[in-house]
C-alpha positions in Angstrom: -0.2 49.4 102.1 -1.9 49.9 105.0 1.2 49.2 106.4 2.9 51.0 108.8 2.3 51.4 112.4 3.0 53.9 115.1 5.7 56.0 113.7 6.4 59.2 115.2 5.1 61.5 113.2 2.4 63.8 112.7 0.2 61.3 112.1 -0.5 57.3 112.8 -2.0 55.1 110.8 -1.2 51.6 109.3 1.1 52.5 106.2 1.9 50.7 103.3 0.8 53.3 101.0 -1.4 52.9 98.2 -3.6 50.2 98.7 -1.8 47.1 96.9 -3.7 47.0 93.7 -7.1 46.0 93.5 -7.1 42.2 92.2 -3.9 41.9 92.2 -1.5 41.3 95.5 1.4 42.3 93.5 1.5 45.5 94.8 1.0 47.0 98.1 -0.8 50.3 97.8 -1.0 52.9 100.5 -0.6 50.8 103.8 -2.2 52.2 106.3 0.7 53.2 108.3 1.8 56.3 110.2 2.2 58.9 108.4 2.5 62.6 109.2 -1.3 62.9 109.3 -3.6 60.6 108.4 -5.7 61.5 105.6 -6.2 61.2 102.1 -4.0 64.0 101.0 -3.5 66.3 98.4 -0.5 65.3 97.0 -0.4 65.0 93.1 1.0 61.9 93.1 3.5 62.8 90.1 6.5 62.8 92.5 9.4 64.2 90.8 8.5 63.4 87.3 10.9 64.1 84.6 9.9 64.0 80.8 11.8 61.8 78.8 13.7 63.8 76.1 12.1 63.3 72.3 14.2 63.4 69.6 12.2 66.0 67.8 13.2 65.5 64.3 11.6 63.0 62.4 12.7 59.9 61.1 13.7 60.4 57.4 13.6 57.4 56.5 9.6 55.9 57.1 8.4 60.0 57.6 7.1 58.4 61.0 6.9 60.1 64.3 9.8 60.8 66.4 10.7 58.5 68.7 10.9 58.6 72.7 13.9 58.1 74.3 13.6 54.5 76.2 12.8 54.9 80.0 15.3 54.2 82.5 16.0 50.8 84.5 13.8 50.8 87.8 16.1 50.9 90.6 15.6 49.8 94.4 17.8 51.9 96.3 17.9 53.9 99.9 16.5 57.3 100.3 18.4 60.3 100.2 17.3 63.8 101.8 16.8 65.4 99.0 14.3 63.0 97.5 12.1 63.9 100.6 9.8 65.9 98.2 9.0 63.6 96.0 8.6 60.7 98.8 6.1 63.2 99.9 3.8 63.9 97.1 4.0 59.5 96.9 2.5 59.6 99.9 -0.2 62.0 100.0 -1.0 60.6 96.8 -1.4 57.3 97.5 -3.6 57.7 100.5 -6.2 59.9 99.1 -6.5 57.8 96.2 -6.8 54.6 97.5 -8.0 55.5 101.2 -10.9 57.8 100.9 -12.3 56.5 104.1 -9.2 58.7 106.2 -10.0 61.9 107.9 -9.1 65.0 105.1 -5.8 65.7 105.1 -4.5 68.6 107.5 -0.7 68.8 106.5 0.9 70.3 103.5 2.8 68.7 101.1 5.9 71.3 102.9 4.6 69.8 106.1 5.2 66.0 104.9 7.8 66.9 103.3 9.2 68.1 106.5 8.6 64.8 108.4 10.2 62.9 105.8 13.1 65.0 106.0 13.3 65.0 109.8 12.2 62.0 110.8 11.3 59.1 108.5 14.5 59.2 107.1 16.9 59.5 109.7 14.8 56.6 112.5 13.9 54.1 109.9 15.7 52.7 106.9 14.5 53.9 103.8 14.7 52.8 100.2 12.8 54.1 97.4 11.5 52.5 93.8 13.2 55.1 91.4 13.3 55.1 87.8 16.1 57.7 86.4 14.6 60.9 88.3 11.6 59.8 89.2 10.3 58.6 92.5 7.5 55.6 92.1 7.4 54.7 95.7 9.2 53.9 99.0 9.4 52.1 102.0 10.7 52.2 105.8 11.5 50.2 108.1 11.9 50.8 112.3 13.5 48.0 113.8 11.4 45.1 112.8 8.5 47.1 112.1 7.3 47.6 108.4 6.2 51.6 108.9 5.8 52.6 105.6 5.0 51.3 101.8 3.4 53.5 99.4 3.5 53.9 95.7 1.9 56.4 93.3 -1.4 55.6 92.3 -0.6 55.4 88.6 2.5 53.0 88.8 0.5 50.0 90.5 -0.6 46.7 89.5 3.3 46.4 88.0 5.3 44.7 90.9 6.9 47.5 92.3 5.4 46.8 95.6 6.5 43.7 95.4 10.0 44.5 94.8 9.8 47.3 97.8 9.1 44.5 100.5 11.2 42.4 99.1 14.3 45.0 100.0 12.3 45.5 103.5 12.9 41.8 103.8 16.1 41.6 103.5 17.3 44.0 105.5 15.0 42.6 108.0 15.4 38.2 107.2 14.4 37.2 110.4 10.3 38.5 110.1 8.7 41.8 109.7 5.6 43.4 111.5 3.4 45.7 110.1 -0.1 47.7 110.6 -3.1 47.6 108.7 -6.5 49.4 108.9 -8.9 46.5 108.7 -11.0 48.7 106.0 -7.8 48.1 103.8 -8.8 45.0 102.1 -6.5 45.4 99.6 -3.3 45.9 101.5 -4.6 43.0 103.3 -4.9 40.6 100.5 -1.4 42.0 99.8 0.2 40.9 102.9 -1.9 37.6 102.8 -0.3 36.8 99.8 3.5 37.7 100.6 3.0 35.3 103.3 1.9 37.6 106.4 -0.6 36.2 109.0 -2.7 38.0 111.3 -1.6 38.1 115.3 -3.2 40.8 116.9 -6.1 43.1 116.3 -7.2 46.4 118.0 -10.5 49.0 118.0 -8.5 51.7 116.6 -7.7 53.8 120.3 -4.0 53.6 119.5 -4.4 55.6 115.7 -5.0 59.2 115.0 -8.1 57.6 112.6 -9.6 55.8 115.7 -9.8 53.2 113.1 -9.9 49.2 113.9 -6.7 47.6 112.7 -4.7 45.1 112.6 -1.1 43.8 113.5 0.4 41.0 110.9 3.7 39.5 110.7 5.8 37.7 108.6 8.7 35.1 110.0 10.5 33.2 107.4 10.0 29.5 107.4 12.4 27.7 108.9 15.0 25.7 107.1 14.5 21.5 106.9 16.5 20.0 109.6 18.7 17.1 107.6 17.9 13.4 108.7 20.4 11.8 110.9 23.0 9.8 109.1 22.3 12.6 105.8 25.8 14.8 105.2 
């Protein structure tokens, strides 16, 4: 998503990461949000892919292929330093595939890797979308700002944004702020849809891009008051 907002890094921007998928809100895609330099990036996006293991011997008994071994559960859980690297390549990924309208990228995957390492993780809560070895996407959160939300560019459309704000949430229940580039129509639809409402917009002076954006938030609605006389 286009999420994120000023984080101190080498770079600003509105974060979420990749843009949440086109036509569907499900998914948050790169936010625009601050990231160590604003750009599209040249991250593979692959994060820290790990094969399955085949069984390589074929089944005897239909002379059929062998089968893969079944994926792993997706898990939500919070970053640790050494999944910096991969958190990294999500992130350059998911900006230069779904924001080609940032500046080219200027920092190296070592670079971002770096201010993941450094900064990212140690000011802001953390959590990533893992499945088994693999790094799908992650997000932060600083104080009650959503900085960060970003998923690799192949894994959208399936939820996992979803279930990334959802954690952001409920570390944060009583609202969540965010930034987003205003070219980011899809983060915006997004954030619309997960209940966030525009409250403040700006002509870009504040972001490395010098890009017009805008501030949303998201306050939980507040709980029925019981009639009088009701236990």
């Amino acid at each position: 998503m286009d999420n994120a907002g000023s984080h101190a890094g080498p770079g600003t921007g509105t974060a979420t990461g990749s843009a949440p998928d086109t036509g569907t809100p499900d998914d948050p895609g790169p936010d625009s949000g601050t990231g160590p330099d604003s750009g599209t990036g040249t991250g593979t996006g692959t994060g820290t892919n790990v094969t399955p293991k085949v069984n390589m011997s074929m089944n005897m008994s239909t002379g059929g292929p062998p089968a893969a071994a079944p994926a792993p559960p997706l898990a939500i859980r919070l970053a640790l330093p050494v999944d910096a690297p991969a958190i990294a390549a999500v992130h350059l990924a998911s900006r230069q595939v779904t924001m080609p309208y940032l500046p080219p990228q200027r920092r190296t995957h070592a670079e971002v890797t770096r201010w993941i390492r450094e900064i990212v993780l140690p000011q802001c809560h953390t959590v990533v979308a893992a499945r088994g070895a693999e790094i799908l996407g992650y997000a932060s959160v600083r104080g009650d700002l959503l900085d960060q939300l970003y998923l690799r560019p192949d894994v959208r459309r399936a939820g996992i944004g979803s279930l990334l704000l959802a954690a952001a949430r409920r570390h944060r229940p009583a609202g969540l702020s965010l930034h987003v580039f205003q070219l980011n129509t899809e983060a915006r639809a997004f954030y619309a849809h997960h209940g966030f409402r525009v409250v403040a917009t700006d002509d870009g002076g504040a972001n490395m891009e010098n890009l017009p954006q805008l501030t949303l938030r998201w306050t939980p609605a507040a709980a029925p008051v019981p009639r009088r006389g009701t236990p």
